[in-house]
The first five atom37 places (N, CA, C, CB, O) and aatype in JSON, in Angstrom:
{
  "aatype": [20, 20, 20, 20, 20, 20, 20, 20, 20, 20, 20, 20, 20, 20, 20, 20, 20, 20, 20, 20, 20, 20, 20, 20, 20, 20, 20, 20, 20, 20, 20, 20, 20, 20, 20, 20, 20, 20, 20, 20, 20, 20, 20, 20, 20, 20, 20, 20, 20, 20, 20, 20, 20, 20, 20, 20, 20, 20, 20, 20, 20, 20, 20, 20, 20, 20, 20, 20, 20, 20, 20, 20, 20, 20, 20, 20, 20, 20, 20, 20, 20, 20, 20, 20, 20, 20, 20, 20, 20, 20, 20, 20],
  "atom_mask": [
    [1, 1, 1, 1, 1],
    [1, 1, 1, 1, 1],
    [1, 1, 1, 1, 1],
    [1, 1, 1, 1, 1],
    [1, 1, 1, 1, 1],
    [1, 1, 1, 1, 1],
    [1, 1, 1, 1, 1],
    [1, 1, 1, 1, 1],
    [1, 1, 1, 1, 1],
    [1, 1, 1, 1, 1],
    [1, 1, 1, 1, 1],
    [1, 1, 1, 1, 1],
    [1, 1, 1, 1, 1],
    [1, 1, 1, 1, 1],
    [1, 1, 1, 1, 1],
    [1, 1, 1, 1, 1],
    [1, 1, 1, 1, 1],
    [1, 1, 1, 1, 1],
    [1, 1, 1, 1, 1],
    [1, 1, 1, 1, 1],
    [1, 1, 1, 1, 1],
    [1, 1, 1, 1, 1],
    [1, 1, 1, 1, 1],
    [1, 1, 1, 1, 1],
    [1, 1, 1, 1, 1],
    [1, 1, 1, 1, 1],
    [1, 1, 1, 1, 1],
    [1, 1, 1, 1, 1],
    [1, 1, 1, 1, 1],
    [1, 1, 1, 1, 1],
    [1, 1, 1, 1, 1],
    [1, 1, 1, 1, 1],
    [1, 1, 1, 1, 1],
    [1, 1, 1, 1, 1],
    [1, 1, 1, 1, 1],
    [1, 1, 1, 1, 1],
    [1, 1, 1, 1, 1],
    [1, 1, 1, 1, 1],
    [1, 1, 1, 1, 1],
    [1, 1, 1, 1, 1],
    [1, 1, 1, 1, 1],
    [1, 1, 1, 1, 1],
    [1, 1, 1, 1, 1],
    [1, 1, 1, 1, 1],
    [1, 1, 1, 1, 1],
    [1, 1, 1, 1, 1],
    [1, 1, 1, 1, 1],
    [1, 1, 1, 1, 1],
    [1, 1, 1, 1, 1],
    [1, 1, 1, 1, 1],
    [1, 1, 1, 1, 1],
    [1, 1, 1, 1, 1],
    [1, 1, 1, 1, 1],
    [1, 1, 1, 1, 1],
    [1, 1, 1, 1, 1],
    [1, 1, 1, 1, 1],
    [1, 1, 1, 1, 1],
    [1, 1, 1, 1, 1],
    [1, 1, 1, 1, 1],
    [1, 1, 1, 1, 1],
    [1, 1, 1, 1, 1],
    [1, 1, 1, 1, 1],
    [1, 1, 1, 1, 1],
    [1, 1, 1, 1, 1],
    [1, 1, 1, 1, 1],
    [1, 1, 1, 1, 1],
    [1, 1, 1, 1, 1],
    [1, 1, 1, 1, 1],
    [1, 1, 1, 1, 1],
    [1, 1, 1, 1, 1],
    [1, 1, 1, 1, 1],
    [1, 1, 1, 1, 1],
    [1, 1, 1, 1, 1],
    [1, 1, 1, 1, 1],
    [1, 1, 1, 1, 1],
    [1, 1, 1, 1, 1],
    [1, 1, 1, 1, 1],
    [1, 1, 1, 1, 1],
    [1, 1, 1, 1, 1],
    [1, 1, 1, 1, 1],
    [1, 1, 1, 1, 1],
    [1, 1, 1, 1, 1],
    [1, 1, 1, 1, 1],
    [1, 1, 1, 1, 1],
    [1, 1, 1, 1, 1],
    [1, 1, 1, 1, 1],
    [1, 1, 1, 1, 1],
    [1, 1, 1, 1, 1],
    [1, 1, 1, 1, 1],
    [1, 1, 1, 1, 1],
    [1, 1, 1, 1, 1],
    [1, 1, 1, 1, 1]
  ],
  "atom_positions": [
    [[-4.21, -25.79, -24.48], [-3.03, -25.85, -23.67], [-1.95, -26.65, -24.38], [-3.35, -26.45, -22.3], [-2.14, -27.78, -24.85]],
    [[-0.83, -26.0, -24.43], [0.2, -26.72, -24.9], [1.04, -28.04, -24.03], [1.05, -25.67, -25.2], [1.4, -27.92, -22.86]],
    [[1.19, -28.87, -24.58], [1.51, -30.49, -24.03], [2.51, -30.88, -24.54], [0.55, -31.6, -24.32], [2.37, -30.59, -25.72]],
    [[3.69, -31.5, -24.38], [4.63, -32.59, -24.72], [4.73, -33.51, -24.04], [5.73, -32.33, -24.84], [4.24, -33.42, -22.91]],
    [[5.5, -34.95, -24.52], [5.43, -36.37, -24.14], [6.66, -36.09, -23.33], [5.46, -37.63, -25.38], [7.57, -35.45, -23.86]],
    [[6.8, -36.6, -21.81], [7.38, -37.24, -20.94], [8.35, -38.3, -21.46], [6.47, -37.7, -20.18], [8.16, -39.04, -22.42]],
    [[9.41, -38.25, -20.66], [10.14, -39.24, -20.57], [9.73, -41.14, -20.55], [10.68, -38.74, -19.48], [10.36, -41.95, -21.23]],
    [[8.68, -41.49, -19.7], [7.86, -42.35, -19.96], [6.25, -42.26, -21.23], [7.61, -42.52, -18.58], [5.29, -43.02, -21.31]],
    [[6.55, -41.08, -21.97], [5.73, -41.18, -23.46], [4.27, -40.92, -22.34], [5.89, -43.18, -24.69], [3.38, -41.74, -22.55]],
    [[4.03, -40.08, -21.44], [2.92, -39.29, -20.96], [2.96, -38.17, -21.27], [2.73, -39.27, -19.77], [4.06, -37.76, -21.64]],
    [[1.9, -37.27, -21.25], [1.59, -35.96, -21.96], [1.9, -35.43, -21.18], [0.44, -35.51, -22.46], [1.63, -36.0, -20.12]],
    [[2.55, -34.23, -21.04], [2.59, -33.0, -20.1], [2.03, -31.73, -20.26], [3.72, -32.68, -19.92], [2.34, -31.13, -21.28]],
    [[1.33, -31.23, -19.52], [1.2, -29.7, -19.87], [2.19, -28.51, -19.53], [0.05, -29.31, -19.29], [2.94, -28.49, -18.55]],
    [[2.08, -27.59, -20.42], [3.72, -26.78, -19.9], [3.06, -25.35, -19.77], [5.38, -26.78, -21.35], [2.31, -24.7, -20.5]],
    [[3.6, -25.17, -18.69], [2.94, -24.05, -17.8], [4.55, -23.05, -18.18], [2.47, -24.64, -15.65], [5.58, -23.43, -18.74]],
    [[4.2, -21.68, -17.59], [5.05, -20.5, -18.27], [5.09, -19.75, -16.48], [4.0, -19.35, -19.97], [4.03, -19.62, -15.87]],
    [[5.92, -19.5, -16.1], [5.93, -19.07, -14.74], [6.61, -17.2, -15.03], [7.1, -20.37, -13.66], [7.52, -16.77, -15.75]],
    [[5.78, -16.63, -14.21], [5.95, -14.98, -14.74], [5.86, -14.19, -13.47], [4.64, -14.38, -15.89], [5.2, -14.53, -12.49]],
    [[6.47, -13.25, -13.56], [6.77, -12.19, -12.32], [5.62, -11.06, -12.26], [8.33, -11.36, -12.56], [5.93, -10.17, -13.05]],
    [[4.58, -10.82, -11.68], [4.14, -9.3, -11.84], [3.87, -8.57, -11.18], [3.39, -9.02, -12.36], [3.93, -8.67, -9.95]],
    [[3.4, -7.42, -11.97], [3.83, -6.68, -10.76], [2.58, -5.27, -11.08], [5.91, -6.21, -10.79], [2.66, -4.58, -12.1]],
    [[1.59, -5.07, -10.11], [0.48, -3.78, -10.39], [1.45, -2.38, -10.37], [-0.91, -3.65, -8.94], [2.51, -2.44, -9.75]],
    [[0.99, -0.82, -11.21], [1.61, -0.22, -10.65], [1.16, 0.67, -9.42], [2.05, 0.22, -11.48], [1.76, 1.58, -8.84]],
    [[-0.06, 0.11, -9.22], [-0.18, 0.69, -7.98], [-0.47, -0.09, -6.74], [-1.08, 1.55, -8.11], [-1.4, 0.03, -5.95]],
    [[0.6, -0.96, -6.74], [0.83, -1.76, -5.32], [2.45, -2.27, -5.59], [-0.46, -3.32, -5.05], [3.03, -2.55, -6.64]],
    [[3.03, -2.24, -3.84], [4.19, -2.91, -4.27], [4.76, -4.3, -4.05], [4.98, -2.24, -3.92], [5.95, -4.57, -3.94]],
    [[3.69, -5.19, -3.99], [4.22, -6.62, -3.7], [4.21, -7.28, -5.45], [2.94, -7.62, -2.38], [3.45, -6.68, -6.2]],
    [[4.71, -8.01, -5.83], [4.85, -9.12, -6.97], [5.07, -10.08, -6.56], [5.72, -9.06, -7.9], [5.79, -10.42, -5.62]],
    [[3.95, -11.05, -7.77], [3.76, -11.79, -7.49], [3.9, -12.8, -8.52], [2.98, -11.59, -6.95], [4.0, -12.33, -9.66]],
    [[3.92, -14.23, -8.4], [4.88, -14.96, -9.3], [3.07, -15.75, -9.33], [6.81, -15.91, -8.57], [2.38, -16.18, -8.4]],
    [[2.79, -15.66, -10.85], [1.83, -16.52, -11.86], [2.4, -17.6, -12.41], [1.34, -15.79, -13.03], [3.52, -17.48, -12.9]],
    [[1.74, -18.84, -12.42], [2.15, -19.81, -12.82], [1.18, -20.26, -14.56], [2.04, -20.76, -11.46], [0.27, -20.92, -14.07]],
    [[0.99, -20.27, -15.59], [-0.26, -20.2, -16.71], [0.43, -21.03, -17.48], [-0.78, -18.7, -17.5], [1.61, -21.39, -17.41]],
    [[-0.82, -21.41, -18.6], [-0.38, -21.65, -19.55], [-0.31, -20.87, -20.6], [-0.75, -22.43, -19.73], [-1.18, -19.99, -20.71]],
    [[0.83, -21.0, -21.72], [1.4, -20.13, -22.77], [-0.07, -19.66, -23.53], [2.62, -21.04, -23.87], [-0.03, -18.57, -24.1]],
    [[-1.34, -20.39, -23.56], [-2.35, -19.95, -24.77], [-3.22, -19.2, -23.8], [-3.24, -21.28, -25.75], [-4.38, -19.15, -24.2]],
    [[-3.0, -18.54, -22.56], [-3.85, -17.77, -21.64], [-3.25, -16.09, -22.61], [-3.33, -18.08, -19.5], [-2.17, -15.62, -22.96]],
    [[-4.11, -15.86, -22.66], [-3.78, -14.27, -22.94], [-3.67, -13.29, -22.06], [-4.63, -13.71, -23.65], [-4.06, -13.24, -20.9]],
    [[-3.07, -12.5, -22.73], [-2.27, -11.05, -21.84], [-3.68, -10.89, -20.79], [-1.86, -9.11, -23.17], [-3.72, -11.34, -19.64]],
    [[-4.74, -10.17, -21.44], [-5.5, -9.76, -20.79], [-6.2, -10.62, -19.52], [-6.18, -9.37, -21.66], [-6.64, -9.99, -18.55]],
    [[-6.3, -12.34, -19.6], [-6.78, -12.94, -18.71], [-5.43, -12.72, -17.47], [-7.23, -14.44, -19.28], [-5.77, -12.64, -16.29]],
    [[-4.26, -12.66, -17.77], [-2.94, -12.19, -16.93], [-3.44, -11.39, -16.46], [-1.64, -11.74, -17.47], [-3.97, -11.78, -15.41]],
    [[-3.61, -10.32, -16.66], [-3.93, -9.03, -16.07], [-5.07, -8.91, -15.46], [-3.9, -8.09, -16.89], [-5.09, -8.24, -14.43]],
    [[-5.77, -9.26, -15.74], [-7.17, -9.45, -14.35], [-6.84, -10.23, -13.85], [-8.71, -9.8, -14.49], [-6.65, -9.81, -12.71]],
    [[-6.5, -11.59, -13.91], [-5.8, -11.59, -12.41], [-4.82, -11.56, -11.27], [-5.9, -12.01, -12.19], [-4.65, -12.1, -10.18]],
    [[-4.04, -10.32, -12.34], [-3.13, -9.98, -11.58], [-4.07, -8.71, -10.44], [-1.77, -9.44, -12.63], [-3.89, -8.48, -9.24]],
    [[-5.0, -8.14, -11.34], [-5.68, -6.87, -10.01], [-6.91, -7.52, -9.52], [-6.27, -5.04, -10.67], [-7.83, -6.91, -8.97]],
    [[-6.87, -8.64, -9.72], [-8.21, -9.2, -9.04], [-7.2, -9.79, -7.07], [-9.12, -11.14, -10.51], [-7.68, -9.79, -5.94]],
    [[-6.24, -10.05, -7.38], [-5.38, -10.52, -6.52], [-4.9, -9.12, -5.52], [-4.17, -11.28, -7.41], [-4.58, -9.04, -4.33]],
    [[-5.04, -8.06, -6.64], [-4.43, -6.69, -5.87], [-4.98, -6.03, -5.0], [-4.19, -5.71, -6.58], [-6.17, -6.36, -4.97]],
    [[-4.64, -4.93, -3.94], [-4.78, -3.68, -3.6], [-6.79, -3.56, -3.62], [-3.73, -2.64, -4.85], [-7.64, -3.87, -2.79]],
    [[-6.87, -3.01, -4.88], [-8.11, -2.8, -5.78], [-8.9, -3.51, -6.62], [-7.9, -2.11, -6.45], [-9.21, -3.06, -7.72]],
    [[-9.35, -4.78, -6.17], [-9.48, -5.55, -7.12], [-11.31, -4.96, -8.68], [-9.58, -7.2, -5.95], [-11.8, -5.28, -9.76]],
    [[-11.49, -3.74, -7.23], [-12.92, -3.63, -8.2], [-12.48, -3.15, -9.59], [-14.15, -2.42, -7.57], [-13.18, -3.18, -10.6]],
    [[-11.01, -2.64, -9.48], [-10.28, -1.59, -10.5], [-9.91, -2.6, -11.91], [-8.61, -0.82, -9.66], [-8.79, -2.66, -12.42]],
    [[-11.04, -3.29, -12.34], [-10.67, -4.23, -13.13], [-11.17, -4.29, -14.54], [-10.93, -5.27, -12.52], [-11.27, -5.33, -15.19]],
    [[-11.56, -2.81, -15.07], [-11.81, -2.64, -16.17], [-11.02, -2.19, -17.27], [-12.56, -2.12, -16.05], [-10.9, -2.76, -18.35]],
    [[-10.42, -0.96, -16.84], [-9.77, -0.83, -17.82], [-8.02, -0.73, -17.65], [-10.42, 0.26, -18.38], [-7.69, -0.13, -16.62]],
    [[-6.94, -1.19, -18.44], [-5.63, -1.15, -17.71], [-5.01, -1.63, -19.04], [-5.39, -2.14, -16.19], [-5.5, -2.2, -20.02]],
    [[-2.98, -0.95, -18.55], [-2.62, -1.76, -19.55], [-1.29, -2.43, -18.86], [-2.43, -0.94, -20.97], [-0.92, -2.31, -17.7]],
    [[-0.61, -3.25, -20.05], [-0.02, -4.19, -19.61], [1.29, -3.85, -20.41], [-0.74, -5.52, -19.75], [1.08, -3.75, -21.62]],
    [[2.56, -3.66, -20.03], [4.01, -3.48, -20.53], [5.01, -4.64, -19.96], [4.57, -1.98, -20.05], [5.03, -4.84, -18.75]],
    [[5.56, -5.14, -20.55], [7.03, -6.18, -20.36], [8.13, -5.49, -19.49], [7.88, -6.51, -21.97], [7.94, -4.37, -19.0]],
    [[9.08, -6.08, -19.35], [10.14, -5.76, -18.71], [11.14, -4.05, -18.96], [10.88, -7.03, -19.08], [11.51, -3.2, -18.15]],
    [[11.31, -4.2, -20.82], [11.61, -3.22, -21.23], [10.23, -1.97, -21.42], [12.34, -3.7, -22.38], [10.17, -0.99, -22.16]],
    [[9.48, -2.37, -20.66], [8.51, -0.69, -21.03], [7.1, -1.22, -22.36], [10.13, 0.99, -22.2], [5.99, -0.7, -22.41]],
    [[7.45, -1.96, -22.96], [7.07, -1.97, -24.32], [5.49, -2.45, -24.12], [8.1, -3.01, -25.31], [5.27, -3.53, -23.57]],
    [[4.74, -1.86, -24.43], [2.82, -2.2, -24.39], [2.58, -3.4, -24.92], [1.72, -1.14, -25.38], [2.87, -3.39, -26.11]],
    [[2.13, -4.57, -24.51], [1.25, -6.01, -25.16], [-0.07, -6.02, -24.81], [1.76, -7.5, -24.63], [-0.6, -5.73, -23.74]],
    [[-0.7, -6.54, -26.28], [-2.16, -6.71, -26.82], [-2.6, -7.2, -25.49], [-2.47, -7.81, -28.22], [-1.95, -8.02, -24.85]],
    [[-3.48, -6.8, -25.17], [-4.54, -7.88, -24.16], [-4.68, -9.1, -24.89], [-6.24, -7.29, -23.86], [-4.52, -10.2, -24.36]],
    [[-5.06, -8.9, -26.4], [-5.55, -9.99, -26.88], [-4.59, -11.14, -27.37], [-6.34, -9.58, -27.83], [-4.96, -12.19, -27.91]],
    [[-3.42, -10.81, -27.11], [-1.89, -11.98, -27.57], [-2.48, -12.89, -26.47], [0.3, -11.32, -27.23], [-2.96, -12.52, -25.4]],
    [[-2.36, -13.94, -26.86], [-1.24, -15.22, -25.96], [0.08, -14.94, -25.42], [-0.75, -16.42, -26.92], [0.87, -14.16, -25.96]],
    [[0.33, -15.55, -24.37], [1.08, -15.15, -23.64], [2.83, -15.06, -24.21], [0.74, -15.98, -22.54], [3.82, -14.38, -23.93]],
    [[2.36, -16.52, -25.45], [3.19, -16.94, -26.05], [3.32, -15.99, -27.45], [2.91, -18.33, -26.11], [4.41, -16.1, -28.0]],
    [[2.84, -15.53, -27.77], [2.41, -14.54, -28.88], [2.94, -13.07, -28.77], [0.88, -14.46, -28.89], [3.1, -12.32, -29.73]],
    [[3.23, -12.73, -27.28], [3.18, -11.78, -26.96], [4.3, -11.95, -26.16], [2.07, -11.38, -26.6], [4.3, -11.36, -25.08]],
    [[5.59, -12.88, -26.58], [7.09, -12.97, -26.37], [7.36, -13.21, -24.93], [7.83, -11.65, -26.84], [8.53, -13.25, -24.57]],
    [[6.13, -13.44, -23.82], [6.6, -13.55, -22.82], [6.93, -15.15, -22.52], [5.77, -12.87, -22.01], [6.3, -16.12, -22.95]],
    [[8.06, -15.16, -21.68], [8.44, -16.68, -21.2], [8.85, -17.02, -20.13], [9.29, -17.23, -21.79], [8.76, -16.04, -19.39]],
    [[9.46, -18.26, -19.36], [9.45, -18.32, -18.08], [10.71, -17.02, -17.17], [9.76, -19.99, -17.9], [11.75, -16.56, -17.63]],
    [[10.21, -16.81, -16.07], [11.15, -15.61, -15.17], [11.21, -14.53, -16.16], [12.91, -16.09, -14.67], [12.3, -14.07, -16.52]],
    [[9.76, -13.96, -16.76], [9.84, -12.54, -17.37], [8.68, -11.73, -16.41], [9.42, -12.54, -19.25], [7.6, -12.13, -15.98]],
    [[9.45, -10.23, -16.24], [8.57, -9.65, -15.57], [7.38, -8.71, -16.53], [9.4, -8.86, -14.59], [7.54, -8.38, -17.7]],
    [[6.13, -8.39, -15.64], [5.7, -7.93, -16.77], [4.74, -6.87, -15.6], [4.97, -9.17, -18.05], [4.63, -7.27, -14.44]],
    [[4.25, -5.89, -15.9], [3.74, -4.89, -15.14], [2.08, -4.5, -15.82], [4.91, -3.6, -15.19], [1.86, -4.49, -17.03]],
    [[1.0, -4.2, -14.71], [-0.2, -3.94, -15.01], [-0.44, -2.76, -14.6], [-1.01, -4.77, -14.63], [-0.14, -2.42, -13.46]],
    [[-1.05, -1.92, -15.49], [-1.55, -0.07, -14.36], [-2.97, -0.73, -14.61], [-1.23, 2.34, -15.29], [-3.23, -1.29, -15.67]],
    [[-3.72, -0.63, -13.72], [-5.42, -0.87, -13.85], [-5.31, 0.61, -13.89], [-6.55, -1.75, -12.45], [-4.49, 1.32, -13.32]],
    [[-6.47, 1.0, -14.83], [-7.45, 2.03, -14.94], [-6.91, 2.97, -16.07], [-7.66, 2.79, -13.54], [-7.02, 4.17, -16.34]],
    [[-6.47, 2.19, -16.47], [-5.51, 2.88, -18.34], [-5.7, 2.51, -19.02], [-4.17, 2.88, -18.9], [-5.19, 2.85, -20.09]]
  ]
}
């Protein structure tokens, strides 16, 4: 987990706050993680939270503009940052 020093020289951990959204349900929902969680741990629990949660094998995961990210990136790796939306289809 990524950390920086506080104003009083205490460690912080820095969490990445993200919009998502299943495509087969229509509520979104706002994840709070840290940047070294990867795409794929995002995404299960984004459909573990969903609609379908048994639907949790196979799926993929696209950004705001459309564009496909690795399951296996970091969150940080994989260009996402705070107030980015990002979309899951389980069963793709």
């Amino acid at each position: 987990m990524a950390s920086r020093a506080g104003p009083d020289g205490a460690s912080q951990v820095i969490r990445v706050y993200l919009f998502g959204y299943l495509a087969d349900d229509f509520f979104g929902r706002v994840l709070v993680v840290p940047p070294g969680q990867t795409v794929g741990q995002l995404a299960r629990q984004l459909i573990a939270w969903g609609p379908t949660p048994e639907r949790v094998g196979r799926f993929s995961v696209t950004n705001e503009s459309g564009a496909a990210l690795d399951p296996v990136m970091t969150i940080e790796q994989a260009g996402l940052s705070n107030g980015d939306l990002f979309t899951v289809d389980p069963g793709r």
